[in-house]
C-alpha positions in Angstrom: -51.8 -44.6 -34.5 -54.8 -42.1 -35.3 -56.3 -39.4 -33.0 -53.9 -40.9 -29.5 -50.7 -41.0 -31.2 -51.3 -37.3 -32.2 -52.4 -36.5 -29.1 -49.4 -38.3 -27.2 -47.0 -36.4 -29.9 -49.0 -32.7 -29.3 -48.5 -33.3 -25.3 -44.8 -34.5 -25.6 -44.2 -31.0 -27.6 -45.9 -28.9 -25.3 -44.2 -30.5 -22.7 -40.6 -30.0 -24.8 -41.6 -26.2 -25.3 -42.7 -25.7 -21.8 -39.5 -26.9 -20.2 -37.2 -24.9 -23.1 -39.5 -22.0 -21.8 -38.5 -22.6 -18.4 -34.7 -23.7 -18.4 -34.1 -20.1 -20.3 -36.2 -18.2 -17.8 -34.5 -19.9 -14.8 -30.9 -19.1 -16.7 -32.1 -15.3 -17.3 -33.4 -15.1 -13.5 -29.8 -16.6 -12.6 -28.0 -14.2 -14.3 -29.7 -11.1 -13.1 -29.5 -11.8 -9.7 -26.1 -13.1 -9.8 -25.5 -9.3 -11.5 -26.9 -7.5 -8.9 -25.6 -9.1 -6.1 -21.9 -8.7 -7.5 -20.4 -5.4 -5.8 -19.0 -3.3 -7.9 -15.3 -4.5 -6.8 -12.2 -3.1 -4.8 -10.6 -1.9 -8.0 -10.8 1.7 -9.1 -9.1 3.8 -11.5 -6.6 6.3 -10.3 -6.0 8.9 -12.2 -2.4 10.4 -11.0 -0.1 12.9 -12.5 3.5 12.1 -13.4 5.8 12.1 -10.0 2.7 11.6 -8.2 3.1 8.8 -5.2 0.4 6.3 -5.9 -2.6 5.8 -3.5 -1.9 2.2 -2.0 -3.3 0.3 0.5 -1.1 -0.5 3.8 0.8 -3.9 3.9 -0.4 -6.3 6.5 1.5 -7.0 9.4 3.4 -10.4 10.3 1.1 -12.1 12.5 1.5 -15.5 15.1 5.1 -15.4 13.7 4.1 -15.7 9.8 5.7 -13.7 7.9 3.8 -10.7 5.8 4.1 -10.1 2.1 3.8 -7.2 0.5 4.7 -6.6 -3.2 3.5 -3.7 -5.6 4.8 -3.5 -8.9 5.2 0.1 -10.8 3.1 0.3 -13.6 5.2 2.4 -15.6 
């Protein structure tokens, strides 16, 4: 083997470390901008007293003659 078989084996693990290096950078980059792209999200937190009516959005209204849901459920 000699001096070209450790050479072939030194460029095969710098090649190895090279793509580890970038796989994990491309997988950090991913999940960052995924993160900051994300809104924050339609839910929030209401804090309401006890008897309070609760803040809820409007049900939708039947359309083309399909019929509208509307369902909330009383978290109490």
């Amino acid at each position: 083997m000699g001096l070209r078989g450790e050479h072939r084996r030194r460029a095969r693990r710098a090649v190895v470390i090279v793509w580890v290096l970038l796989v994990a950078a491309a997988g950090a980059l991913t999940l960052w901008i995924r993160d900051s792209s994300e809104p924050a999200g339609p839910y929030v937190w209401q804090n309401t007293e006890p008897g309070e009516t609760y803040d809820l959005p409007p049900c939708p209204t039947p359309d083309a003659g399909r019929p509208a849901t509307c369902a909330y459920a009383d978290p109490r």
